[in-house]
C-alpha positions in Angstrom: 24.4 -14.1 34.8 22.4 -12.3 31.8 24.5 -10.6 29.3 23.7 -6.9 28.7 25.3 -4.4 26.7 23.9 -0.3 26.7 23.3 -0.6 23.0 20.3 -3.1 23.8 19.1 -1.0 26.6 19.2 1.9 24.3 17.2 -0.4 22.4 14.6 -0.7 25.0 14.1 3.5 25.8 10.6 4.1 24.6 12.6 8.1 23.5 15.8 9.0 23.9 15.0 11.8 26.7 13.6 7.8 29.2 17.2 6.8 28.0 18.7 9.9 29.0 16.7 10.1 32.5 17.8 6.4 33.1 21.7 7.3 33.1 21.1 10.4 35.3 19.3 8.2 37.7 23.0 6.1 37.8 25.4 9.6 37.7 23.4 11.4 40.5 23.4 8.1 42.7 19.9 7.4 42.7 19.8 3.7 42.7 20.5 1.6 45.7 20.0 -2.3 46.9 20.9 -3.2 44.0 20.5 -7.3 44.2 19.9 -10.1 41.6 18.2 -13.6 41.8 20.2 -16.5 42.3 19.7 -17.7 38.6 20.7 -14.3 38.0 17.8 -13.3 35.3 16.2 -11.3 37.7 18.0 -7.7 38.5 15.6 -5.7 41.5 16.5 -2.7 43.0 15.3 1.1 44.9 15.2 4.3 43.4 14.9 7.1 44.8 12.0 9.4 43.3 9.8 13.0 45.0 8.2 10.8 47.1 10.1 10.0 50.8 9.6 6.4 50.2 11.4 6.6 46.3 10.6 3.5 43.9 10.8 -0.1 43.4 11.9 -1.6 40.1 12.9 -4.2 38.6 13.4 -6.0 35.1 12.8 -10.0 34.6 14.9 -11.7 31.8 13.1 -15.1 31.9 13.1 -14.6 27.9 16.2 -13.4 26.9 16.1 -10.9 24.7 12.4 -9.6 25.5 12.6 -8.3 29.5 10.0 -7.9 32.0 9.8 -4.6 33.6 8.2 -3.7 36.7 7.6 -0.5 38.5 5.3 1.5 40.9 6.1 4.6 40.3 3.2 6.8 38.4 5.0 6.8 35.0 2.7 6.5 31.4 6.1 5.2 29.8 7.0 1.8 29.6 9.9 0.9 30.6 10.3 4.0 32.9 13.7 5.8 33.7 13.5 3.6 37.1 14.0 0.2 35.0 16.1 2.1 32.6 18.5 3.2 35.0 18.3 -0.2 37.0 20.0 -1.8 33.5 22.2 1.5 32.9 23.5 0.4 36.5 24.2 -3.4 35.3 25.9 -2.3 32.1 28.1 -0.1 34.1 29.7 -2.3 36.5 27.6 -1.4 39.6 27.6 -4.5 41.8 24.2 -6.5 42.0 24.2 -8.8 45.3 22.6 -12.2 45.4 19.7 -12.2 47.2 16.3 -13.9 47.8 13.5 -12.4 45.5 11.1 -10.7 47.7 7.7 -12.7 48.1 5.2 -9.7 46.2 7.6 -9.9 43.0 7.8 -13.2 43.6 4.3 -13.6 43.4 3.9 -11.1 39.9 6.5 -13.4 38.2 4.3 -16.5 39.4 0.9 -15.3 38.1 2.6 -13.7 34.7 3.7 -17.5 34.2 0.6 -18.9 34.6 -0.8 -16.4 31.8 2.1 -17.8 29.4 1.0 -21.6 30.6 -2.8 -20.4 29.7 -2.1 -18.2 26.5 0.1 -21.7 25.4 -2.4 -24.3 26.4 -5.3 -22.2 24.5 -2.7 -21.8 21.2 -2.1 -26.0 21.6 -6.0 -26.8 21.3 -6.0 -24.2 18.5 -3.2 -25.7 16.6 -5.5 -29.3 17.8 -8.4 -28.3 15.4 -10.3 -27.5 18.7 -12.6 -24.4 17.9 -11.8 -21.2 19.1 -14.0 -19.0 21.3 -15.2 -16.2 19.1 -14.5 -12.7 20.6 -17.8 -10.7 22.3 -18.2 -7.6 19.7 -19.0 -4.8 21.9 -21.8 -3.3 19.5 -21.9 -0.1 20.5 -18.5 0.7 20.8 -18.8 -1.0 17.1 -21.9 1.3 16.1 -20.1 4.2 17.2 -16.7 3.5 14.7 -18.5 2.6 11.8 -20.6 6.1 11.9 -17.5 7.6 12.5 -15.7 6.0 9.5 -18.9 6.6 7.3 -18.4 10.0 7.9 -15.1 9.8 7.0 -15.2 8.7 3.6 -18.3 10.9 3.3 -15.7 13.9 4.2 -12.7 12.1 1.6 -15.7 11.9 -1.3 -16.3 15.7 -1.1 -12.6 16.6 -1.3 -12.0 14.0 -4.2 -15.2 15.3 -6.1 -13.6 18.8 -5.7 -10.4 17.4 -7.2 -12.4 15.8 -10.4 -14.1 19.1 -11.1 -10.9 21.5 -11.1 -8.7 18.5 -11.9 -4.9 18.0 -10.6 -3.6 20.1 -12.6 -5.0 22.7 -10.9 -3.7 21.9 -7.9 -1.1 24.6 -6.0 0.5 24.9 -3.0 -2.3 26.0 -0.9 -4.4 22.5 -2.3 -1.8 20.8 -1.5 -1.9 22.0 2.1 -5.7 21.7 1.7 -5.2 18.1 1.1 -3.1 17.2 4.3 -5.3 19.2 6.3 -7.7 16.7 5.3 -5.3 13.6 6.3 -5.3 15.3 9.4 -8.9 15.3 10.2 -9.2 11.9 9.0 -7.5 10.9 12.0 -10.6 11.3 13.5 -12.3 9.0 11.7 -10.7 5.5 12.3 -9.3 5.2 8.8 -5.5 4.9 8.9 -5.7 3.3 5.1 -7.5 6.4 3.7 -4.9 8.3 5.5 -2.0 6.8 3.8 -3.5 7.0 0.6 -4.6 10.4 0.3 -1.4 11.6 2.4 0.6 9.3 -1.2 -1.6 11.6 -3.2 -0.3 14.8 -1.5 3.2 13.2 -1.7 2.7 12.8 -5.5 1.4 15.8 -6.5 4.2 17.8 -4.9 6.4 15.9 -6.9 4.4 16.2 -10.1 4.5 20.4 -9.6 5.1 22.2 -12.9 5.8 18.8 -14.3 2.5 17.9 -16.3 3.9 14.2 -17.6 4.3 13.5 -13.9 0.5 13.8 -12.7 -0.1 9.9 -14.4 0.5 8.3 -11.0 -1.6 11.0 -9.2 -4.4 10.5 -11.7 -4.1 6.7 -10.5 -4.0 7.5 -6.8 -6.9 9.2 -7.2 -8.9 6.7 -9.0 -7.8 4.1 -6.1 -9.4 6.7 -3.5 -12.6 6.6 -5.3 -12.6 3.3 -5.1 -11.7 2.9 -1.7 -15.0 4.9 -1.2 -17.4 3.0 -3.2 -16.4 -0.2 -2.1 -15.7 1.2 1.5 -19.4 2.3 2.2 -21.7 -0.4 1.1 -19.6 -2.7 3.0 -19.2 -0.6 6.5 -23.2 0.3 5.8 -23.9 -3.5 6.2 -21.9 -4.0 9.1 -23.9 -1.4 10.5 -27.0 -3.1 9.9 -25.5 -6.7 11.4 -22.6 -6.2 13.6 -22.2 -9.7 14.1 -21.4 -9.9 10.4 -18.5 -12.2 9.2 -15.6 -10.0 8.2 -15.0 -10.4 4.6 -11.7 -12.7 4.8 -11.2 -12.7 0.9 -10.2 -9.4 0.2 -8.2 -6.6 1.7 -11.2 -4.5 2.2 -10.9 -4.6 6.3 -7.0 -3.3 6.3 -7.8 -1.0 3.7 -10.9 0.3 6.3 -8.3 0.5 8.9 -8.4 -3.0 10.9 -5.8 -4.3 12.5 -5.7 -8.3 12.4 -4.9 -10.2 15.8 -4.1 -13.5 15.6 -6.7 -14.7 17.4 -9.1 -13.2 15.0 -7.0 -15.2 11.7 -7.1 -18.3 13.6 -11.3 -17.7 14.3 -11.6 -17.5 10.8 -9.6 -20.4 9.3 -7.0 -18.3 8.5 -3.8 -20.3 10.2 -1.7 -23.4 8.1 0.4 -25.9 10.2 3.5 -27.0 9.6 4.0 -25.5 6.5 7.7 -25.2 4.6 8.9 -21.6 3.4 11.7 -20.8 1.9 12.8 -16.9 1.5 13.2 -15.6 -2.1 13.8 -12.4 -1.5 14.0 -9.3 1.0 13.4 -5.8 0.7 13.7 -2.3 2.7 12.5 1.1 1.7 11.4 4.3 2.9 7.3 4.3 2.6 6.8 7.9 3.1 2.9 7.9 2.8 2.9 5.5 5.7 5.8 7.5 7.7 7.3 4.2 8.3 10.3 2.3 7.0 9.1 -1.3 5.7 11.0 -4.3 5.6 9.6 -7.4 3.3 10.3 -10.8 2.7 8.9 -12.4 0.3 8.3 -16.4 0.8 7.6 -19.1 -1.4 5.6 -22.1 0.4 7.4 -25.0 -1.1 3.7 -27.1 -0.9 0.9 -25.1 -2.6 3.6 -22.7 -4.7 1.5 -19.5 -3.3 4.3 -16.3 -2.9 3.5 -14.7 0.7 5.1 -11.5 2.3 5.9 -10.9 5.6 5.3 -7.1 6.6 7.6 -5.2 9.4 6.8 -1.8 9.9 9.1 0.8 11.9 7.5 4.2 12.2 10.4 7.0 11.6 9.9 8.4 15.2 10.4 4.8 16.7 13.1 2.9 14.1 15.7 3.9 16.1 14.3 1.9 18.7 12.7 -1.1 16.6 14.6 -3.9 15.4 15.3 -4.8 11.7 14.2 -7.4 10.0 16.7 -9.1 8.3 17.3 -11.7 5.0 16.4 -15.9 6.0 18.6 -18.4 4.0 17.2 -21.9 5.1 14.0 -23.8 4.7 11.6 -22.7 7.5 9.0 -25.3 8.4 6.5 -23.2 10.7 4.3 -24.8 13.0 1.7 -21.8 12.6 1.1 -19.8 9.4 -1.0 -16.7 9.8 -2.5 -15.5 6.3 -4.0 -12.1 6.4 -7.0 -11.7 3.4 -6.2 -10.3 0.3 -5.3 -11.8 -3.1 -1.7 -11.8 -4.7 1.0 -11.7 -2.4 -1.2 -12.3 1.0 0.4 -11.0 4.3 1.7 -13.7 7.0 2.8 -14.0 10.1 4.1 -17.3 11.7 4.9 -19.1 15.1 6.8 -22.2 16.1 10.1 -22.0 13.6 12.2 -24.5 12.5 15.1 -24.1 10.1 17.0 -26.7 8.0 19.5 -25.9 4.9 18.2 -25.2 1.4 18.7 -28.4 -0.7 19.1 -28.8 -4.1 15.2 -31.3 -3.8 14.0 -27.7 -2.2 15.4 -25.4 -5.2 14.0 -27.9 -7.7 10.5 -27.8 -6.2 10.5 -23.9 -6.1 11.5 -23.9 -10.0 8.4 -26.3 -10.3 6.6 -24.1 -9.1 6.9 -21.1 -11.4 5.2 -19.9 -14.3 6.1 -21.8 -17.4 4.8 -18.9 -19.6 5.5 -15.6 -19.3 2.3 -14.5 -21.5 0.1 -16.5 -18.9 2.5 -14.5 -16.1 1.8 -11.1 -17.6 -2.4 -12.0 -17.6 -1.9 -12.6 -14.0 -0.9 -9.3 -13.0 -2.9 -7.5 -15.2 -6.2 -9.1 -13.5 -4.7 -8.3 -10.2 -3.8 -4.5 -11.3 -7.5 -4.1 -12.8 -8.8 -5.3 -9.1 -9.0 -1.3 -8.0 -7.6 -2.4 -4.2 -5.6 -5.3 -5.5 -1.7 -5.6 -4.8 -0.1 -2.6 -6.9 3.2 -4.3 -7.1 2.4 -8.1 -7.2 5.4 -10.5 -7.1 5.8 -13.9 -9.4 8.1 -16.5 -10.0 8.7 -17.4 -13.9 9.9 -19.7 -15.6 13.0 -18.5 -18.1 15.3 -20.4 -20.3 17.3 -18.0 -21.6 18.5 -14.3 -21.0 18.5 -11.8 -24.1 19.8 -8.3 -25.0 17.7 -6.6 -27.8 19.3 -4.2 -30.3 18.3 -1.4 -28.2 20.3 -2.6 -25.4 17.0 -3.9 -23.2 17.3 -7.1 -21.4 14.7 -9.4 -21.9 14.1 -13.2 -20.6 12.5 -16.1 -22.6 10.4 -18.7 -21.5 10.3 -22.1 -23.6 8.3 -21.5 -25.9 9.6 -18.3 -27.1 7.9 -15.5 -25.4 9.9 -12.6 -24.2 9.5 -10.1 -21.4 11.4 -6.9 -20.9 12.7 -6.0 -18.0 13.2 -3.2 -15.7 13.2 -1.2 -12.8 10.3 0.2 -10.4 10.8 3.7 -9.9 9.4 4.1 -6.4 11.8 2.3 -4.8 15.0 3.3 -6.1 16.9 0.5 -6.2 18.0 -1.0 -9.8 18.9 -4.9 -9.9 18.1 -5.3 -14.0 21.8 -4.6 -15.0 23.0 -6.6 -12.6 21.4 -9.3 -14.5 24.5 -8.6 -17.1 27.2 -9.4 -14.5 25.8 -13.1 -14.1 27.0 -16.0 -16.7 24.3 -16.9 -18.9 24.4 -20.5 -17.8 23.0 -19.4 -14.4 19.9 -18.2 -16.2 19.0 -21.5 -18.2 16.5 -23.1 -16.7 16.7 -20.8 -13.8 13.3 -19.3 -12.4 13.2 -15.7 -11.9 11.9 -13.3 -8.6 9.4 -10.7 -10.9 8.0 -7.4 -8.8 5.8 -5.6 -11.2 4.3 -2.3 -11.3 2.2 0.0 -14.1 3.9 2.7 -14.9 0.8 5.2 -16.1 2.9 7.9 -17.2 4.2 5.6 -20.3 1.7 2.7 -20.0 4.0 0.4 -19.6 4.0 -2.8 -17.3 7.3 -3.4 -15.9 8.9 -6.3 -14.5 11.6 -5.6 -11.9 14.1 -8.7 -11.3 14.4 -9.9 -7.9 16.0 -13.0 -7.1 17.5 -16.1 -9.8 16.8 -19.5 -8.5 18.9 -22.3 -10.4 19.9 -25.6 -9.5 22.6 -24.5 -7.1 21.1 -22.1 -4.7 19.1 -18.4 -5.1 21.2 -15.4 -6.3 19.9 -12.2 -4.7 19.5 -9.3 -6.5 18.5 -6.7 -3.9 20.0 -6.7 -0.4 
């Protein structure tokens, strides 16, 4: 018998008015022959509906946690109320008889298996080295985007000319609105990134209204929009003229545009590791209001090469209610598949086929190896990557320190061997400090330790900041941010 609880089904409810539908169906009696598989991971069931013949449902828990429904009723949502309600029933005590799984669902649950049997035997003879079948670009369809997109930046170009020439200070209430009017059409357009970006700029100059030493990060914003446009159009314009062009895989230019990586696609371009050990450093949440979405990242440290990757998990505010978190990893993960997204510092992954073991003190010493033994060669690091106009804004490095100080001013600062300081702080735009924590810990946890850096430019002071993260010493990883 499969374990559910209403909680999880709430979890399931595309909106809360499907979840809401789903219970009526049980209060008003709706639901009848109720009846279960013998293995009991199959619950199947009537519903009554307008029609005089009503609805057949049902919902398929051959994987756990991630349930197959089925319905035939005319519904655009997904799971309907019917399925819903069918697990609204379960939770509620309504009595589910064995019985034998009727012969059409029977057959569904049959060919749905031989898709998983096909989708693993194709991800086996990837994983095997065996080349890949490259997807058929539909070149119209293609042809049609890019013009749209081109127009799109043409559209972004006249609104951030317009800015340049009055400047931001300029800027009321009414530009303001002017400006997400314009995120709006861009909709249209096919370029989500733009969007973001020029709905952050909007964000920021609100915030910086009647406060001129505020308008540094919106001067930035806007400089990172003009070059999302200059880089943006040459490139789409030759994809225009060769459709089957090679995306380019060593930058972030594609996201940026609005692409969404599959898989598939990474793995068609080289762009999968196998079994490859990662260990969690750290793991952050925050509100990214440009995005509308609430962003959960992990930052990982592969144990081999010493690269820092991130893992991404979005949850849009009008579906986080319904989306699970992410949530910290404490053990060495050896994946069988690592997924690495283009880009530079701090490269997006995804990965498959995880296997977890504790964190030894041979692990902790290999990540420590791993860091930057100077913080001056640290430091020139992040500058190239914040002068790279679509680079990683807030890149993430592990340092080497030997000691922690406490200037006469009362700043902390760490020190790498050969003497060089860096002081630290905190990143405003997340508003979470973890610097003075760094006062709590004894200083023999920071000798010899390596240290979790997030970085950001702070334009209004022109100051590089360093943001502290995670400790790694010989005994485990101390965890600034939870």
């Amino acid at each position: 018998m499969i374990a559910l609880t209403e909680a999880f089904v709430d979890s399931l409810a595309p909106n809360l008015a499907a979840a809401k539908n789903g219970r009526d169906l049980v209060k008003k009696n709706k639901l009848s022959n109720l009846r279960r598989s013998a293995d009991g991971v199959l619950l199947f069931g009537d519903c009554a509906g307008s029609g005089s013949s009503g609805y057949q449902c049902s919902a398929d828990f051959v994987v756990a946690d991630k349930p197959v429904f089925r319905c035939n009723c005319p519904s655009r949502q997904f799971p309907c109320k019917h399925g819903l309600g069918l697990l609204y029933a379960y939770t509620g005590g309504r009595e589910f008889a064995e019985a034998e799984v009727p012969a059409e669902l029977e057959a569904k649950r049959e060919k749905a298996e031989q898709r998983q049997v096909q989708k693993a035997k194709a991800e086996a003879e990837g994983a095997s080295g065996e080349a890949a079948k490259p997807r058929k670009v539909n070149k119209s369809a293609l042809a049609k985007k890019i013009a749209a997109q081109l127009e799109g930046l043409d559209l972004l170009e006249k609104l951030v000319n317009a800015l340049i020439r009055s400047g931001l200070a300029t800027v009321d209430k009414k530009g303001i609105k002017h400006i997400r009017e314009q995120v709006t059409a861009l909709g249209n357009h096919y370029l989500p990134g733009a969007q973001t970006e020029l709905r952050k700029l909007a964000l920021l100059l609100e915030e910086a209204e009647g406060r001129e030493a505020s308008f540094g990060e919106a001067v930035e914003q806007l400089a990172l929009i003009h070059a999302l446009i200059r880089k943006g159009r040459p490139y789409l314009a030759a994809k225009q003229a060769d459709p089957d062009l090679k995306p380019d895989t060593e930058s972030a230019i594609e996201e940026w545009l609005g692409h969404a990586w599959q898989l598939a696609e990474l793995q068609e371009h080289g762009l999968v590791q196998t079994g490859t050990e990662l260990i969690q450093l750290s793991f952050i949440s925050y509100d990214d209001a440009a995005r509308q979405e609430f962003v959960d990242a992990g930052y990982w440290l592969e144990l081999e090469g010493g690269a820092i990757h991130r893992t991404m998990n979005y949850r849009p505010y009008k579906a986080a209610k319904h989306m699970k978190e992410e949530d910290s990893f404490f053990e060495v993960a050896t994946v069988g598949q690592l997924y690495v997204y283009p880009g530079t510092v701090n490269r997006r992954v995804r990965f498959d086929g995880v296997t977890s073991a504790p964190a030894l003190e041979s692990h902790l010493a290999k990540a420590r190896e791993t860091a930057e033994p100077l913080l001056s060669d640290a430091v020139k690091r992040v500058k190239n990557e914040l002068k790279n106009p679509l680079g990683n804004k807030q890149p993430v490095l592990l340092a080497a320190v030997e000691s922690l100080r406490e200037t006469e001013n009362g700043e902390i600062v760490i020190v790498d061997r050969s003497g060089g300081m860096l002081q630290l702080g905190d990143v405003p735009k997340y508003g979470r400090g973890t610097t003075e924590l760094l006062r709590l810990l004894p200083k023999e946890k920071m000798e010899g330790a390596a240290v979790l850096l997030l970085f950001a430019h702070l334009p209004e002071s022109g100051r590089l900041i360093a943001q502290p993260l995670s400790i790694i010493h010989d005994a485990g990883i101390i965890r600034l941010w939870y």
